[in-house]
KETOR-63705 format. One record per atom (N, C-alpha, C, O): x, y, z. Coordinates in steps of 0.1 Angstrom, whole numbers, padded with zeros to 4 digits, always signed. Example, Ala and Ser with C-alpha at 12.3 -4.5 7.8 and 13.67 -1.06 7.14 Angstrom:
BEGIN
+0132-0057+0078
+0123-0045+0078
+0132-0033+0078
+0142-0033+0085
+0128-0022+0071
+0137-0011+0071
+0129+0000+0079
+0134+0011+0080
! end
This chain:
BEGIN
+0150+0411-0257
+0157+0408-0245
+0155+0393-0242
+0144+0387-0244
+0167+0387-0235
+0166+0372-0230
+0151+0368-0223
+0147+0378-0217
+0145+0360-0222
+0133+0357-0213
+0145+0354-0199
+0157+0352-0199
+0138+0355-0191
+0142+0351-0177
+0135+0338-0173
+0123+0336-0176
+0145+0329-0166
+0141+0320-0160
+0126+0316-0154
+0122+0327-0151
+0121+0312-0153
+0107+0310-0142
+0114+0308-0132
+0124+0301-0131
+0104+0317-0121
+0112+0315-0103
+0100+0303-0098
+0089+0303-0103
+0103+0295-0090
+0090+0289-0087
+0087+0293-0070
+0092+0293-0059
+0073+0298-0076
+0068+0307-0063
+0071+0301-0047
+0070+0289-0044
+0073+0309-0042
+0072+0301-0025
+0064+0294-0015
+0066+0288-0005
+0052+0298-0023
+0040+0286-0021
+0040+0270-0026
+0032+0261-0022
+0053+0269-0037
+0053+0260-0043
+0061+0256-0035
+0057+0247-0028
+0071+0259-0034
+0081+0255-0030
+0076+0248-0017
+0077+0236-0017
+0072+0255-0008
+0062+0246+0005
+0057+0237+0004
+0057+0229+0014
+0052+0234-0005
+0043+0226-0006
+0052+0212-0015
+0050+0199-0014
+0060+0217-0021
+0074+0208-0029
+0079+0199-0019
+0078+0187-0020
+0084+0209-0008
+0088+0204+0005
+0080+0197+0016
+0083+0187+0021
+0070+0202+0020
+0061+0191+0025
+0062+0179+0019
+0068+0171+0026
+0057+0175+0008
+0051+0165+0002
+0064+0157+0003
+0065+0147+0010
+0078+0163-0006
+0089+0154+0000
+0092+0150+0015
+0096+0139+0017
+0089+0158+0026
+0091+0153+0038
+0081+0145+0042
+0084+0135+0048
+0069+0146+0040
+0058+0133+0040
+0065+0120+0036
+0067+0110+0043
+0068+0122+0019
+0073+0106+0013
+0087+0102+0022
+0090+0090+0023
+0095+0112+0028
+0106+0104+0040
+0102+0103+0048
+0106+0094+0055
+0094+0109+0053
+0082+0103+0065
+0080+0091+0067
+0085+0082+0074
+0071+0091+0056
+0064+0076+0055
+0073+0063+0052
+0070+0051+0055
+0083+0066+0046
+0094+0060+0040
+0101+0050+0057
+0101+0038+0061
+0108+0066+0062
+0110+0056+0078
+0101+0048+0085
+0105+0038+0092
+0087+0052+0085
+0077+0043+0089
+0077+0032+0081
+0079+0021+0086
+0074+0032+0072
+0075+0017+0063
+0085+0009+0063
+0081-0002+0068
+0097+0010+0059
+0110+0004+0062
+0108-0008+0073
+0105-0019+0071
+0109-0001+0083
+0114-0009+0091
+0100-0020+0096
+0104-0029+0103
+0085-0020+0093
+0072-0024+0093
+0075-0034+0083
+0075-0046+0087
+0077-0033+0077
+0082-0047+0058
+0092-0049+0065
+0092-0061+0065
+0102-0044+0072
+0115-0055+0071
+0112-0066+0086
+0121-0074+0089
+0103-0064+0092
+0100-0068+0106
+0092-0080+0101
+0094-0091+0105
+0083-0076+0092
+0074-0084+0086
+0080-0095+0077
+0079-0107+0079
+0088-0089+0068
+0092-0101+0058
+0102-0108+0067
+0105-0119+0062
+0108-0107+0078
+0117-0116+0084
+0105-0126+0093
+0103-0138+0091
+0098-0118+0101
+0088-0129+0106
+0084-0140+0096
+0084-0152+0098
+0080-0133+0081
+0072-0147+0072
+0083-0155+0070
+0082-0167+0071
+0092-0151+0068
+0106-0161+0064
+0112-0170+0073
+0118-0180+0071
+0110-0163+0087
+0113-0178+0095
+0097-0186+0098
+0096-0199+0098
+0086-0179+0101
+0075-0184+0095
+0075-0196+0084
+0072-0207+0086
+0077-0193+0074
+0077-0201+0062
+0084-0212+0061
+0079-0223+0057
+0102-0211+0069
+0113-0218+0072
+0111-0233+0082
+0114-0245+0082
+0104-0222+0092
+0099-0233+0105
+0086-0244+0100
+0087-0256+0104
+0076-0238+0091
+0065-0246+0090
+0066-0257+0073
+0058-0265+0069
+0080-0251+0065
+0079-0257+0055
+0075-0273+0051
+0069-0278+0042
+0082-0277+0062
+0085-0293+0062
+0071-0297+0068
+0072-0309+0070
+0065-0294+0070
+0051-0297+0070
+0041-0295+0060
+0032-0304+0062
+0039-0288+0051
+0038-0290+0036
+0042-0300+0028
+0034-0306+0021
+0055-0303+0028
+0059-0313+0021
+0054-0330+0025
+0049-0338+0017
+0057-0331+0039
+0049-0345+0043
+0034-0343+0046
+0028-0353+0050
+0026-0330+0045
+0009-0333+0040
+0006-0336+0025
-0004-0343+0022
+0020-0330+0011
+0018-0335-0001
+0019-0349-0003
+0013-0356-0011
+0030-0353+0008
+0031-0366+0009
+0025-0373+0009
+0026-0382+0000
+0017-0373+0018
+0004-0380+0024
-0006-0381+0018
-0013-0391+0017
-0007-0369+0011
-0019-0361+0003
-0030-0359+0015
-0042-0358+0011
-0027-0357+0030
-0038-0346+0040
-0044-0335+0033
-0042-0329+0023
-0052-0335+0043
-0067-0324+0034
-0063-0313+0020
-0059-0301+0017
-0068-0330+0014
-0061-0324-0004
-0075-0315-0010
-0076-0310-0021
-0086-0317+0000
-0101-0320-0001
-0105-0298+0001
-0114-0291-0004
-0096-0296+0007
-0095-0281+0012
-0093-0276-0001
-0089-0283-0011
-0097-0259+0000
-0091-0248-0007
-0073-0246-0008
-0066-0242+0001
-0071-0247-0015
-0054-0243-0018
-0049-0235-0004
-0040-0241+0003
-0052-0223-0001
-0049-0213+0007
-0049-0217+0018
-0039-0222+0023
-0062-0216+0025
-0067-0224+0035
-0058-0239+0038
-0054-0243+0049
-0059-0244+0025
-0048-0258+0031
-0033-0257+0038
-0028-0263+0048
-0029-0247+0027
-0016-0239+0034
-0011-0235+0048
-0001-0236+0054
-0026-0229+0050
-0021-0222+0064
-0022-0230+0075
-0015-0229+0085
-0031-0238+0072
-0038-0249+0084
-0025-0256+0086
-0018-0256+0096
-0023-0263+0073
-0012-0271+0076
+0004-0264+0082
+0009-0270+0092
+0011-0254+0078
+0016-0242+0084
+0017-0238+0104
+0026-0238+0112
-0001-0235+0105
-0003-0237+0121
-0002-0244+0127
+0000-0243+0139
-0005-0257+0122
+0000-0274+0127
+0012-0275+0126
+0017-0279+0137
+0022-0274+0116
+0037-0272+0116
+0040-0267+0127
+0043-0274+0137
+0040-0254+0129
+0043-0246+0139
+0038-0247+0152
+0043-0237+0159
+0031-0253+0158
+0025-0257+0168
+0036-0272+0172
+0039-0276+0184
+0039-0277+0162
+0043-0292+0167
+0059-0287+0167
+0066-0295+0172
+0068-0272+0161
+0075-0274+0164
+0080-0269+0180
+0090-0272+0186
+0068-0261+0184
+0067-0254+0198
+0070-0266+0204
+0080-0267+0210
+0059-0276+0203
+0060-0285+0210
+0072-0292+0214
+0077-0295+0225
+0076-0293+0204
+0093-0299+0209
+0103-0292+0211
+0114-0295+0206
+0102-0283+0215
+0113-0268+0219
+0105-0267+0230
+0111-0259+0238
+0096-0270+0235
+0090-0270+0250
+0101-0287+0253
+0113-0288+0258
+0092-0295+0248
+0096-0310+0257
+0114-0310+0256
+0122-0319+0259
+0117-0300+0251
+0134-0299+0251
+0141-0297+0258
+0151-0302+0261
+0132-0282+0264
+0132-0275+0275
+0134-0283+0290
+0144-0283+0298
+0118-0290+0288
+0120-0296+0302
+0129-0312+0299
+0129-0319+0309
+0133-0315+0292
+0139-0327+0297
+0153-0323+0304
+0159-0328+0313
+0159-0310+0295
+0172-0303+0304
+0166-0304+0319
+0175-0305+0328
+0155-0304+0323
+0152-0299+0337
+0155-0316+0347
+0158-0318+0359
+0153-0328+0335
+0151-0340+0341
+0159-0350+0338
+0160-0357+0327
+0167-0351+0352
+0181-0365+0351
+0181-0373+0338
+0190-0375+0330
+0169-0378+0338
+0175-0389+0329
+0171-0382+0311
+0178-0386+0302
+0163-0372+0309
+0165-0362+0302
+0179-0355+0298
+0184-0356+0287
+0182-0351+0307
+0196-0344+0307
+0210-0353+0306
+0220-0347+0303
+0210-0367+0309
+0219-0372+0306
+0215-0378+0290
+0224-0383+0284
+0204-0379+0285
+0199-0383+0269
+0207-0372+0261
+0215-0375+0252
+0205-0356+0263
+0212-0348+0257
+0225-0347+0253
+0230-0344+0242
+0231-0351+0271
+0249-0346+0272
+0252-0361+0257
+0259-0359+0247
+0245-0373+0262
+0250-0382+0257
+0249-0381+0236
+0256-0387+0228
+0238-0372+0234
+0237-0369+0218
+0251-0358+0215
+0259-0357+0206
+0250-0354+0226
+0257-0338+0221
+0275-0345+0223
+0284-0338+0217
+0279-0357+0229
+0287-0358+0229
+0293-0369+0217
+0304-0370+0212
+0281-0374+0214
+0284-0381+0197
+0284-0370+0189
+0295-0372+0184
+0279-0361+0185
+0279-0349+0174
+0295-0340+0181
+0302-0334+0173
+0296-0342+0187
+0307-0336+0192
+0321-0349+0182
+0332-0345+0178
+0319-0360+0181
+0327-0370+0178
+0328-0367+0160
+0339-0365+0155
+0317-0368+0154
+0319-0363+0142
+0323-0353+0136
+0321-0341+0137
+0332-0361+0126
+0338-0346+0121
+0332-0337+0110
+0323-0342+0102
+0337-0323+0109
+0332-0314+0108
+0316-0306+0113
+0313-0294+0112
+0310-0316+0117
+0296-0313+0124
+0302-0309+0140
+0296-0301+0148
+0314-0314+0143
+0315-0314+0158
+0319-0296+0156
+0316-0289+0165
+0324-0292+0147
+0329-0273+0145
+0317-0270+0147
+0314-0262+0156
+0307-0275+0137
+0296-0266+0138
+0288-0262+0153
+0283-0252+0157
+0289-0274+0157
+0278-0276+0165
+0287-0271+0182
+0281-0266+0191
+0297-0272+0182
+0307-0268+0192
+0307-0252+0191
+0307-0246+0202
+0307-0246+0180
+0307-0228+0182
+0288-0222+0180
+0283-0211+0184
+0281-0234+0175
+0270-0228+0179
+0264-0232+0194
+0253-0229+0197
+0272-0239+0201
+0266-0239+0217
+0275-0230+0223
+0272-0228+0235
+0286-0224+0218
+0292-0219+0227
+0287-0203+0225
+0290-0196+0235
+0281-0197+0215
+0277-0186+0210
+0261-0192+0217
+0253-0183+0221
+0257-0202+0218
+0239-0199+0225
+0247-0197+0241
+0247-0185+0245
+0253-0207+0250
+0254-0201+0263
+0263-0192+0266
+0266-0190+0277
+0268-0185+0253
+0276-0169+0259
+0266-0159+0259
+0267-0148+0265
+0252-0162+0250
+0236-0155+0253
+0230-0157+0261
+0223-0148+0264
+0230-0169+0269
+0224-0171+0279
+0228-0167+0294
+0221-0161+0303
+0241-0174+0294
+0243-0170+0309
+0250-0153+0308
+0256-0150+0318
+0248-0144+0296
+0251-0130+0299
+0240-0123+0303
+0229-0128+0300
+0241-0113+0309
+0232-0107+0321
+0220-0101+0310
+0223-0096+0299
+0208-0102+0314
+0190-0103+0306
+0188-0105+0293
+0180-0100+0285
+0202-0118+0293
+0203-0124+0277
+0209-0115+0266
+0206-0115+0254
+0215-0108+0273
+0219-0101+0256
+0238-0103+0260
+0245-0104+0271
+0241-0104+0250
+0261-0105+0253
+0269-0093+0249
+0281-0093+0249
+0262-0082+0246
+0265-0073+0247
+0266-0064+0263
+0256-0059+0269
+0279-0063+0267
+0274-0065+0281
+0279-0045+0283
+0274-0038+0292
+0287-0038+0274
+0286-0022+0272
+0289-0014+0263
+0301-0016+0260
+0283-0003+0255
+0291+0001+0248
+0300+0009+0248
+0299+0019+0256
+0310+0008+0242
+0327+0019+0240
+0328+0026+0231
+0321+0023+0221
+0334+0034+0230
+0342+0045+0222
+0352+0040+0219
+0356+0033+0229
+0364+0037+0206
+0373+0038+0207
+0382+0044+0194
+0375+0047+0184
+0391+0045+0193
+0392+0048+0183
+0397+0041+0165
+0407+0033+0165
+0392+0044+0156
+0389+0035+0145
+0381+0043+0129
+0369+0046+0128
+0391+0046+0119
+0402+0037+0119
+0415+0042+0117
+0424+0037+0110
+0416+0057+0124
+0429+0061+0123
+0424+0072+0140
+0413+0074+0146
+0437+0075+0142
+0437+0081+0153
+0430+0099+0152
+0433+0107+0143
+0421+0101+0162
+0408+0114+0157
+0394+0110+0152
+0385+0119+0150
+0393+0099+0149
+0382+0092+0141
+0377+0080+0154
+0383+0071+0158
+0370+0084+0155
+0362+0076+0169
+0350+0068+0160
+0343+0072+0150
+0350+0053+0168
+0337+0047+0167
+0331+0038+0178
+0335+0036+0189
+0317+0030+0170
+0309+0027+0184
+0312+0016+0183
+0314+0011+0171
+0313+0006+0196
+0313-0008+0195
+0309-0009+0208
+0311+0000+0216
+0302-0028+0211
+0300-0037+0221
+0307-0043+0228
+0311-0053+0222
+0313-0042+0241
+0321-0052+0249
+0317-0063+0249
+0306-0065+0256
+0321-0071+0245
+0316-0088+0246
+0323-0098+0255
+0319-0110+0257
+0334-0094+0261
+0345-0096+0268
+0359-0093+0269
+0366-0086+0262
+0361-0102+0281
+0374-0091+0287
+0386-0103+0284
+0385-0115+0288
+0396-0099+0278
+0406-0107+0280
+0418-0102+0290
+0422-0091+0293
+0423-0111+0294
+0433-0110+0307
+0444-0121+0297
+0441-0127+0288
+0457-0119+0304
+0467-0128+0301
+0467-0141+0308
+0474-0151+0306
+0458-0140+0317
+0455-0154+0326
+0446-0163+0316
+0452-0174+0314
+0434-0163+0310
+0426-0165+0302
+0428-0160+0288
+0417-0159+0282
+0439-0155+0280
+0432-0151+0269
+0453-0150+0264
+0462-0144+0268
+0451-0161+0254
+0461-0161+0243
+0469-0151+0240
+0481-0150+0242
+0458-0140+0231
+0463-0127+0226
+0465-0122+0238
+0477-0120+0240
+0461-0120+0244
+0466-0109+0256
+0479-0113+0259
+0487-0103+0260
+0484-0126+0260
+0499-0128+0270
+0507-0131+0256
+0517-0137+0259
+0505-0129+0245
+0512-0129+0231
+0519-0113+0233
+0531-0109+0233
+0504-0103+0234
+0506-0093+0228
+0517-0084+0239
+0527-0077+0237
+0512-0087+0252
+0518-0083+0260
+0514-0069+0264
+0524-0061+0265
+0504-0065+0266
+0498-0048+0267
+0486-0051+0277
+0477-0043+0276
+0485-0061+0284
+0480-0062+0297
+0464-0066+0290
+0461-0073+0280
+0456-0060+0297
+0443-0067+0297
+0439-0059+0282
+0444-0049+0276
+0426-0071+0278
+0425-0065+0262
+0406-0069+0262
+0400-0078+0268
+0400-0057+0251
+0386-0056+0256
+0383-0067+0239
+0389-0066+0229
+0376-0073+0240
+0367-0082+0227
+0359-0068+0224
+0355-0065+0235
+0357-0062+0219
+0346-0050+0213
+0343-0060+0194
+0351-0065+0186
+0327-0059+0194
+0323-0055+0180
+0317-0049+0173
+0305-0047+0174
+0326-0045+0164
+0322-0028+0161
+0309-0037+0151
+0310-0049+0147
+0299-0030+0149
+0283-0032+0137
+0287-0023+0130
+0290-0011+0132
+0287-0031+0115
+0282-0018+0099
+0270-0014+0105
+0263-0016+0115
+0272-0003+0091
+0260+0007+0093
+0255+0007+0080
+0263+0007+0071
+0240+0006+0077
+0231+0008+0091
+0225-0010+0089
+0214-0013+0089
+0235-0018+0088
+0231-0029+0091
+0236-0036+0098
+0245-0042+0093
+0234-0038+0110
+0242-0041+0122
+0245-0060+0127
+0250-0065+0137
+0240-0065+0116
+0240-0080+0118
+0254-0081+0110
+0260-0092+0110
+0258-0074+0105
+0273-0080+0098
+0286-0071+0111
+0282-0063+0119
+0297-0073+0110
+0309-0062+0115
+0317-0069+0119
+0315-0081+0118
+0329-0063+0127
+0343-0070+0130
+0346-0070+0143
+0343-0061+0151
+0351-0079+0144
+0351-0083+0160
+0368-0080+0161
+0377-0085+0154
+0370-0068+0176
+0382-0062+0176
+0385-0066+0189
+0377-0067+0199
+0404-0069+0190
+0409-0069+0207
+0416-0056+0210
+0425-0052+0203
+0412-0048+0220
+0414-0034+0218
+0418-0032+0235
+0410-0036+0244
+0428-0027+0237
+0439-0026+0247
+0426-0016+0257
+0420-0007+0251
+0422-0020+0272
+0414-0013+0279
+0414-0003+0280
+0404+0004+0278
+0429+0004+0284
+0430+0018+0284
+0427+0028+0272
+0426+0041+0273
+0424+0022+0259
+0423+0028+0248
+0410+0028+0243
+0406+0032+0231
+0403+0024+0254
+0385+0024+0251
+0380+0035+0260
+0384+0035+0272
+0373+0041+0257
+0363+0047+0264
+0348+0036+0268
+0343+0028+0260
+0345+0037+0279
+0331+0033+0284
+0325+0038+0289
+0328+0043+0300
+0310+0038+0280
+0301+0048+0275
+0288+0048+0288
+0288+0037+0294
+0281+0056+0292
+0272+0047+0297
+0257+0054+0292
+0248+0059+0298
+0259+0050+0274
+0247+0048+0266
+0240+0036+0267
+0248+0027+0266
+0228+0033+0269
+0225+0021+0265
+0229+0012+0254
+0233+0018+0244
+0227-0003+0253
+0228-0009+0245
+0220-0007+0230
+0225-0007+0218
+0205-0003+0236
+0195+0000+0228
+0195+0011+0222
+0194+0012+0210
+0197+0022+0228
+0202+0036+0225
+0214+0034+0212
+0211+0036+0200
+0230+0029+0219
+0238+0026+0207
+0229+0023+0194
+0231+0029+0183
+0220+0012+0198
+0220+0001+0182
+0211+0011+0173
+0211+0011+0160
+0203+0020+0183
+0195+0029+0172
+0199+0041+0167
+0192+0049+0161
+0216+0042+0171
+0224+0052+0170
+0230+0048+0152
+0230+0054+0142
+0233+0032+0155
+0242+0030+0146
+0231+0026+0128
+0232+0028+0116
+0219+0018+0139
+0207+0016+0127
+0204+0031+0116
+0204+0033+0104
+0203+0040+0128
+0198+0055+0119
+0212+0062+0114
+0213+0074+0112
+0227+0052+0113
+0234+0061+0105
+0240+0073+0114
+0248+0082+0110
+0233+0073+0126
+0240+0088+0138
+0229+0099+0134
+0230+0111+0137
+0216+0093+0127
+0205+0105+0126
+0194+0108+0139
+0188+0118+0141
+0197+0092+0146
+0187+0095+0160
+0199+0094+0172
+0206+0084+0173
+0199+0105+0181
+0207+0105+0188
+0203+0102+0206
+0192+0104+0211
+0212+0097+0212
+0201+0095+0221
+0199+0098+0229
+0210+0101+0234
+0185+0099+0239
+0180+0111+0247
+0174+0117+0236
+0165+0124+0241
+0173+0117+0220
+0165+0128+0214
+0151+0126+0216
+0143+0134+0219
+0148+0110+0214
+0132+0109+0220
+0121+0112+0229
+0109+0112+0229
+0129+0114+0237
+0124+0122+0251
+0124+0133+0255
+0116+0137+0262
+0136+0139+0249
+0139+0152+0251
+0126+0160+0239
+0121+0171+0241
+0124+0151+0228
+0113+0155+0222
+0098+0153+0227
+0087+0159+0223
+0100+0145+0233
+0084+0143+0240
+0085+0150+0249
+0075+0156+0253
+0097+0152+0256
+0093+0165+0268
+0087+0181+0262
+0079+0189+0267
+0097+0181+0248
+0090+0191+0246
+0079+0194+0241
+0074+0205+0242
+0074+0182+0235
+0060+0185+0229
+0050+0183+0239
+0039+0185+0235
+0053+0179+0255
+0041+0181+0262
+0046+0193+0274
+0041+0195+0285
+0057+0200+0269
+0056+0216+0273
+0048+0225+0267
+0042+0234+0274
+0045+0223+0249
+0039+0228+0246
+0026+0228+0238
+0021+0236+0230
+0021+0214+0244
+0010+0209+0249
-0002+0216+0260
-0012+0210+0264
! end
């Protein structure tokens, strides 16, 4: 007679299964701990680089341990760039400060192709700033994308009217929403859409809620965290 397969007992199998739900366990915990970290060392490293190069320069405390030299010099970097991202700060606050600025920013504005750069990166810092507790995400929508029945999430970033806004009195379909939809699950890339008002839903998810909707792929939904803590201190 044929041998029969081996069944693998049900104790095994539990324990098969634990051990894999542990390594995704730990997996979500890790992830996102290393990616938090390796971005801090990288603008860490970024910000204090140029201070390494003018202590080799110099040859400053060549007299130090290698490591130790690094870092020292590193926290001195980074301390002197605070410093001038403070004294930046307040000279915006002071006349003759503030007219030193307008007066740089309007020579960099005169050169060309620096004037592109520098023209869409002020106009993207004060569309962060003066939006309400700094974020320019000001709601998220529903709409639909990318065929009709297939719904997705996106950010309002503004409102176009035909008084203010090109496409809108081109298109002629009245007021039109800026929404940008985020890839998934990496939300620093995606496409920035003009989407007719009436054809948006507005959500009243949080911002934060959305972004951990779209980070986890639609696996953490939201309200699930609380609704989970409520139940675990029901049955508590």
């Amino acid at each position: 007679m044929p041998n029969k397969p081996k069944q693998t007992p049900p104790a095994k199998k539990k324990q098969l299964s634990f051990f894999r739900n542990m390594i995704v366990t730990g997996l979500l915990v890790a992830v996102p701990v290393v990616l938090s970290l390796w971005v801090a060392w990288y603008l860490y490293s970024r910000l204090t680089g140029w201070g390494l190069t003018l202590a080799d320069s110099l040859g400053l405390m060549s007299d130090l341990p290698p490591f130790w030299r690094t870092q020292i010099i590193r926290i001195l970097a980074l301390v002197v760039v605070l410093t001038v991202l403070f004294l930046l700060g307040v000279l915006t606050k002071i006349t003759v400060g503030r007219r030193a600025i307008e007066m740089a920013q309007s020579l960099l504005l005169k050169l060309p192709l620096v004037n592109f750069i520098y023209s869409t990166c002020k106009q993207i810092g004060d569309t962060i700033m003066s939006s309400k507790s700094g974020n320019m995400f000001q709601q998220v929508v529903l709409f639909e994308y990318p065929r009709k029945g297939c719904w997705a999430i996106g950010f309002m970033t503004n409102e176009n009217t035909p008084e203010n806004s090109e496409a809108a009195r081109r298109l002629g379909k009245g007021d039109l929403v800026s929404v940008f939809m985020p890839t998934t699950p990496n939300p620093t890339s995606g496409f920035l859409m003009l989407i007719p008002r009436e054809e948006c839903i507005m959500l009243d998810m949080s911002v934060s809620d959305a972004m951990r909707l779209i980070v986890s792929c639609g696996a953490i939904l939201p309200g699930s965290e609380e609704e989970s803590g409520e139940k675990k201190s029901d049955v508590e």
